[in-house]
N, C-alpha and C positions, 0 to 999 in steps of 0.2 A: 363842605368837605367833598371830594373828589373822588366819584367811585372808583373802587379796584374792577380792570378789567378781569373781563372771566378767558377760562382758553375757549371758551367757544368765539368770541370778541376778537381775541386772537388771532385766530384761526381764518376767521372771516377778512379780518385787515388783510393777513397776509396775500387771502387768494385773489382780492381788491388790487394788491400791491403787483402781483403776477402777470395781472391781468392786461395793468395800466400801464407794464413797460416792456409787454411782448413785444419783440421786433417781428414786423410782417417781413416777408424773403421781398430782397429788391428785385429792381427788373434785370432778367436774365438769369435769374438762378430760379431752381426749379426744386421743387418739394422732391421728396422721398417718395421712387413707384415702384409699386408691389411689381415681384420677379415674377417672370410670366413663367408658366408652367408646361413642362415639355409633355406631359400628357393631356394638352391639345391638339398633340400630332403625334406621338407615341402609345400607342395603347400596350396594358399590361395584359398579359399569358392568361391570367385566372378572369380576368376580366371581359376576355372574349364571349360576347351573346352565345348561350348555350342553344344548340341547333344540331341536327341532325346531319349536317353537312360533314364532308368526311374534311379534315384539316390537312393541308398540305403546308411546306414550310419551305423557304429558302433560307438555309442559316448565315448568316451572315458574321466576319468575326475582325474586330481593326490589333492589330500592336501598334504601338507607338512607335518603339525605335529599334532595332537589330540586337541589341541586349536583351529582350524581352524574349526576342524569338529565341536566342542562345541559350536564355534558363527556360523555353519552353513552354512559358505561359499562355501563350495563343492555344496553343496542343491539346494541355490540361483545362483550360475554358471548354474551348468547342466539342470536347467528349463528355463534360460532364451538363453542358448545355444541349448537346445530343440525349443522352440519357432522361435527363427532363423531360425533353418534348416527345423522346416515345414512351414515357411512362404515362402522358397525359396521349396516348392515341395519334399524335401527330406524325403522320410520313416525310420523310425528308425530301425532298427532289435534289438538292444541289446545295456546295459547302464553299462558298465565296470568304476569301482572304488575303489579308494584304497589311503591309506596312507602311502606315501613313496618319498623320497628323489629325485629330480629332476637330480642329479648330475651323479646319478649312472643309467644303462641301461642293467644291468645283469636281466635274468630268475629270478633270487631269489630276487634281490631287486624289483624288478617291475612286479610281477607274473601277474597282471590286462592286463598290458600293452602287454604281451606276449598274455596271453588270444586275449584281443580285436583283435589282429591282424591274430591269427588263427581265429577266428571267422568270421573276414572279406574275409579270405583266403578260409574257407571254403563259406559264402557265392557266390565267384566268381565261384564257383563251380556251385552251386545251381542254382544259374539268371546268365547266360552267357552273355545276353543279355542288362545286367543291368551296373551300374558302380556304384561299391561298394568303401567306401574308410573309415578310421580310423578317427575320427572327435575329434576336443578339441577345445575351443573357445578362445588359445595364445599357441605360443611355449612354454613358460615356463612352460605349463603342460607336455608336450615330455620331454624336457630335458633345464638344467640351464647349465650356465659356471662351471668347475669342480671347482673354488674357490668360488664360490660364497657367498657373506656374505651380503645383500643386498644392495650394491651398484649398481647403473649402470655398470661400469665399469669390474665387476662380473662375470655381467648379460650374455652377449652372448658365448654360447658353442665354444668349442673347434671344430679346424677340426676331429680331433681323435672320438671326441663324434658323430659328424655328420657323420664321416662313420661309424660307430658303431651300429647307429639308423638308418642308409640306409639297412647294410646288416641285422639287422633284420626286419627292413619291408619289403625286396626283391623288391616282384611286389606290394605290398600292396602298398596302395593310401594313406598318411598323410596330414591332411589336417586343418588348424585354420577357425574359425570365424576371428582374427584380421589378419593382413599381418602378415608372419611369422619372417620379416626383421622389425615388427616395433620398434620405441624406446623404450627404457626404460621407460620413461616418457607417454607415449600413453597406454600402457600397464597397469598402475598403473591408470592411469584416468580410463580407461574400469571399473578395478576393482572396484575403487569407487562409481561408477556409477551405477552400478548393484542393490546396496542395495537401491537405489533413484529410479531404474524403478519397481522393484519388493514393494516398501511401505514397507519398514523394517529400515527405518531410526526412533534410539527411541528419545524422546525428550518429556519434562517435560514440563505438561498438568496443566494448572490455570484456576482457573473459582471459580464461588459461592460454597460454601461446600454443601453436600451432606443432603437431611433432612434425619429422623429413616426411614429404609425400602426399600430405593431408592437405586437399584441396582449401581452396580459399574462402573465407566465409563470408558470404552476403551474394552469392551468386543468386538465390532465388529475392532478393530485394531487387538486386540488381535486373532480374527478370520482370518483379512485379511494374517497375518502374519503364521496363521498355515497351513490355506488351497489354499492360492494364488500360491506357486511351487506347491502343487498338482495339480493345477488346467492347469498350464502351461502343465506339464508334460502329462497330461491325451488329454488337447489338440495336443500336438504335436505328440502322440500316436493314434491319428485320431477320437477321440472322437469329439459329437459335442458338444454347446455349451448346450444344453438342456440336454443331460444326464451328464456334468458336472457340471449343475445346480442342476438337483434330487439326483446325487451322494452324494455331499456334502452339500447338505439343504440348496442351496441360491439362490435367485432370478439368469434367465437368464439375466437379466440387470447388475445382479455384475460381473459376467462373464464376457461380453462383457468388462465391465470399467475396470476388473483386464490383459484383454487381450491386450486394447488401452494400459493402462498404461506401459506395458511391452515392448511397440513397440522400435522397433533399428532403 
């Protein structure tokens, strides 16, 4: 009589059976290579060697396309990207910006980019003693995958790209606000996020109508929204809160609350 196989028997044939009709990859096709990692050339903010060196920054900031600059996104980045870096002690020297394509890494398409990094080159010159470095608050200001069409999958550069952006930064120091490794999805949240801590979020105002005479309502939203990145900005540029109060005609109380609200 004919023993009943067991599922361990089973189990075993099967992985026998897996085994014996794997297709090896023909000639010219190539396995599956791990994605290279843009912080081999990007270092993160928090990640910088702790040292007694005073930090200096050149910020750096890309849009993509003239839509962006219209709703302002570049504006709201680079002040609350300011903000950061003088909450962690860092001096600003200079605010390099432009509109231009993430894909590409040449002198001519990225002329800001080329800037900020001379800039910072020569800074090392100046403060020897300092530690200078090229600042954006996501890789995807540096540089995007050369397909990229907004998917995830897009999203992370090329090895080609990343040595491309090593040998023009040389010795220069690159450096994000977010990990340079993080998702695509982390990325996209930050984004979001921004117009929420900066009070730029617009949204349709109900109440009692208005009697003859009675000014218009949302003048002071309307305010917060035009001088709240200046306000950032002036403070990360070492001003206090008092002459960014008499600067811009507002109470030192609104300051403070536009400063909380910005917090990371």
């Amino acid at each position: 009589m004919r023993k009943r196989p067991t599922a361990q028997d089973i189990r075993h044939n099967l992985a026998q059976h897996r085994n014996s009709t794997s297709i090896a990859p023909e000639a010219g096709q190539h396995e599956s290579v791990e994605q290279p990692k843009a912080s081999t050339v990007i270092r993160h903010l928090d990640d910088l060697p702790q040292s007694k060196k005073k930090l200096l920054a050149i910020v750096y900031m890309r849009e993509s396309s003239f839509e962006q600059r219209r709703k302002k996104n570049l504006r709201n980045r680079r002040a609350f990207l300011c903000l950061q870096l003088r909450q962690r002690n860092v001096e600003l020297l200079a605010i390099h910006t432009e509109v231009a394509c993430g894909k590409f890494l040449d002198g001519k398409s990225r002329p800001a980019l080329v800037e900020a990094i001379e800039a910072a080159r020569r800074a090392r010159v100046e403060h020897p003693a300092a530690q200078v470095f090229v600042a954006t608050d996501a890789r995807n200001r540096f540089v995007r995958g050369p397909n990229y069409n907004g998917t995830p999958s897009t999203d992370p550069p090329s090895s080609p790209q990343l040595q491309q952006l090593d040998s023009m930064a040389r010795e220069v120091v690159l450096v994000t606000l977010l990990h340079p490794d993080a998702p695509f999805g982390e990325v996209k949240s930050y984004e979001t996020k921004i117009p929420d801590k900066l009070g730029s979020r617009s949204g349709k105002r109900v109440g009692r109508p208005r009697r003859d005479g009675q000014p218009k309502p949302g003048g002071k939203k309307e305010k917060r929204l035009r001088d709240m990145p200046k306000a950032l900005l002036l403070f990360a540029r070492g001003y206090s809160k008092r002459k960014i109060a008499k600067r811009l005609k507002v109470s030192e109380a609104t300051i403070r609350n536009w400063l909380k609200s910005a917090s990371y």
